[in-house]
C-alpha positions, -999 to 999 in steps of 0.1 A, spaced: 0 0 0 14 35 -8 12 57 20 25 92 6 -4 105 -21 -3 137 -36 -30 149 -53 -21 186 -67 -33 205 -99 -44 246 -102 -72 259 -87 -110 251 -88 -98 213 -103 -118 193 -76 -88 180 -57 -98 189 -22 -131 168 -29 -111 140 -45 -86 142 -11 -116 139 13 -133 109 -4 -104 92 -9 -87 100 27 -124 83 41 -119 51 22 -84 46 30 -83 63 68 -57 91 57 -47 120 69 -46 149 49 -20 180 43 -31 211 33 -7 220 5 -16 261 2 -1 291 15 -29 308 22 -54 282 41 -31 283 70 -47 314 81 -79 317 105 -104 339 89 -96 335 54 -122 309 49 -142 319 17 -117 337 -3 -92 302 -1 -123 274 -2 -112 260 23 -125 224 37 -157 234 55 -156 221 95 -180 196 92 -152 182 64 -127 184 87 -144 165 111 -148 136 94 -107 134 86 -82 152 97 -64 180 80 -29 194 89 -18 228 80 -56 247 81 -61 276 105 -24 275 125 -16 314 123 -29 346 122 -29 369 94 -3 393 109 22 359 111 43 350 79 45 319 65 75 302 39 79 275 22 106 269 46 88 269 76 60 246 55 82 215 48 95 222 84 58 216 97 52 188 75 82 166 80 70 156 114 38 147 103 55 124 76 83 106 98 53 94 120 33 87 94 64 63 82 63 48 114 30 42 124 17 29 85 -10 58 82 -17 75 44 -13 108 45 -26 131 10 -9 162 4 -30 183 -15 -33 219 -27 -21 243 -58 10 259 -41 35 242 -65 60 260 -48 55 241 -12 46 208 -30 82 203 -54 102 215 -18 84 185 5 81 159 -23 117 161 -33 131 172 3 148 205 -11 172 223 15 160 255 17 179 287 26 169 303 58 143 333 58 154 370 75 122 383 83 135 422 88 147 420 53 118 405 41 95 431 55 118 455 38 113 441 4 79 439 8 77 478 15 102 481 -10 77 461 -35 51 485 -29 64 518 -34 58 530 -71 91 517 -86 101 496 -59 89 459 -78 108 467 -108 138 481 -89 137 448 -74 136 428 -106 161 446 -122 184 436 -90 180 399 -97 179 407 -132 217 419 -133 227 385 -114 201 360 -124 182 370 -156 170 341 -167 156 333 -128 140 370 -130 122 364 -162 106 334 -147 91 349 -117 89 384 -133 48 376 -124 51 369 -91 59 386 -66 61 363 -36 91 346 -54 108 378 -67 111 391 -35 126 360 -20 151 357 -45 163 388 -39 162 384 -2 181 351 -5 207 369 -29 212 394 -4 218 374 28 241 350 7 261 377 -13 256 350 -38 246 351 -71 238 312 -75 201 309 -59 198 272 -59 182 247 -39 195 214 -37 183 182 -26 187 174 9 196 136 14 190 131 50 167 105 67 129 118 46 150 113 18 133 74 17 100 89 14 82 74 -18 54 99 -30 26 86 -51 17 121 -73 -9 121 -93 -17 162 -109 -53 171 -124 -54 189 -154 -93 202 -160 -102 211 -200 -95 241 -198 -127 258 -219 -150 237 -190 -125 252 -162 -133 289 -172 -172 287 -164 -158 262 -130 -137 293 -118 -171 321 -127 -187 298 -107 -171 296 -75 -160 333 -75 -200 338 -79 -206 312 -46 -179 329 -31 -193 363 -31 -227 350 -22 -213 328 10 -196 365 20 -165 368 6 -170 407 10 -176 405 43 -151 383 51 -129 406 33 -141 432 56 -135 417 88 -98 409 80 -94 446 69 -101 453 101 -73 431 118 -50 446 100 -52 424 67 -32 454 47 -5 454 70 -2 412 67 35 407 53 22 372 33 -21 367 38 -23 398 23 -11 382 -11 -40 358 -13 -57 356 -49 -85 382 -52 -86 395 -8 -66 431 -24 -88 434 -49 -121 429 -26 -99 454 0 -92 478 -29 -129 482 -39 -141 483 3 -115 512 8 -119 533 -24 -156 531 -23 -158 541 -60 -194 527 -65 -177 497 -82 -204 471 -82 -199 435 -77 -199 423 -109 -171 441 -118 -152 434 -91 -163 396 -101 -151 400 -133 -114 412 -121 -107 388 -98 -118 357 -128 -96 375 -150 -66 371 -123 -74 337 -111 -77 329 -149 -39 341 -153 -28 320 -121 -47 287 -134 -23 289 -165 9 294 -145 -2 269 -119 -4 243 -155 32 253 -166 45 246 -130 28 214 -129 39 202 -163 72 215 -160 85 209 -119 74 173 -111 89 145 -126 76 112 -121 40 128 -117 11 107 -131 -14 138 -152 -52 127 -153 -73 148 -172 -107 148 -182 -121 123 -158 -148 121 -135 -141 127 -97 -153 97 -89 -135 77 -111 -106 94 -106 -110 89 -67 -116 47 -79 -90 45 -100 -64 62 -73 -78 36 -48 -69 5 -71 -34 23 -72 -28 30 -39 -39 -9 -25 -19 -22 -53 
């Protein structure tokens, strides 16, 4: 029986349903594999698992800080590798799942990591705020590592911890190697879910249109009011500034609009999510256009064999 299962793909692809059923049949534990679930409050905006859900199996990695806490992918995999040696030792499945490629490449293939300064951080996050300050930023990396720079050029998060990594190693060779200690021996069963991608766009509509009507703005609200602007990572989460632009401004933007922005931009992040997952996991097994229950079937056949 295989008991490391990841189940990743890009958002709105069904995987967190696929993870529950599945985890139910074969008594598993799951992972939360996203950046942003880890925070309490942001509920709507990140679908995440409802309560009841979490009830029924257990979930690692959902609702552990507060938004004014940062979170890494370093200090992810060092959350998770606990949860994995005594999974090794006691026989229990654990599924990983979630859309932060990022956080799923660094556990599955136990990359070392460089540590994290948060001072500087915070200072490259101002930094990347100011009106020049992102592309300052990127032509900093630029001069050392261009071809790095033109891959993250669209995101943020990872520009800014390049940078802070070239600067606390005076190095211009940002790499992350494999670390061969004792997770090394961890086998992972990966299996990423492409959706068609014509079918996907009216998927996405479609949750951001539950989302506002469960309360996304209000949600939204609430957060601004802890101090959500002022949040040195939750504050990054896919559509929140947008919702926290339109709350502050008060331009008379109606909802639809707003709607329409935030599908464009999670539209945009579904296609880079597809090139990370094509391009960064070796040895991953892609399903595409498949039923969920099918594809939770066919994973159980795989798993027992």
């Amino acid at each position: 029986m295989k008991l490391l299962i990841a189940i990743l793909g890009p958002t709105c692809s069904g995987k967190s349903a696929i993870a529950l059923k599945l985890a139910e049949q074969i008594d598993a534990d799951i992972i939360s594999c996203d950046s942003m679930q880890v925070y309490k409050g942001m509920d709507i905006g990140t679908a995440k698992t409802s309560h009841f859900d979490r009830q029924k199996v257990k979930h690692h990695l959902i609702d552990i800080l507060d938004i004014s806490q940062p979170f890494n992918v370093n200090k992810f995999v060092e959350l998770c590798n606990p949860i994995l040696l005594t999974a090794k030792a006691s026989g229990k499945p654990i599924i990983l799942v979630g859309g932060t490629g990022f956080y799923a490449k660094a556990l599955i293939y136990q990359y070392e990591l460089k540590n994290t300064d948060f001072c500087l951080n915070q200072r490259l996050q101002l930094q990347a705020n100011t009106s020049y300050g992102y592309t300052e930023l990127y032509r900093e990396l630029e001069q050392k590592r261009p071809l790095l720079a033109k891959s993250i050029v669209k995101n943020p998060r990872r520009l800014i911890r390049a940078v802070e990594i070239m600067r606390m190693t005076k190095d211009k060779n940002i790499i992350i190697k494999s670390n061969m200690n004792n997770m090394a021996s961890l086998k992972w069963f990966q299996v990423i879910l492409i959706p068609n991608r014509d079918l996907h766009r009216q998927a996405i509509r479609n949750r951001i249109k539950l989302m506002f009507e469960s309360g996304w703005m209000e949600e939204t609200r609430n957060l601004l009011d802890k101090g959500f602007l002022n949040s040195p990572t939750a504050r990054q989460a896919l559509g929140y500034m947008e919702l926290a632009g339109h709350l502050i401004e008060n331009q008379g933007c109606d909802t639809h609009v707003i709607e329409n922005i935030i599908h464009q931009k999670t539209i945009h992040y579904f296609k880079r999510q597809i090139t990370w997952f094509k391009n960064q996991h070796p040895g991953a097994i892609f399903l595409s256009g498949l039923e969920k229950d099918k594809i939770v079937n066919w994973l159980n056949r795989q798993i027992l064999s």
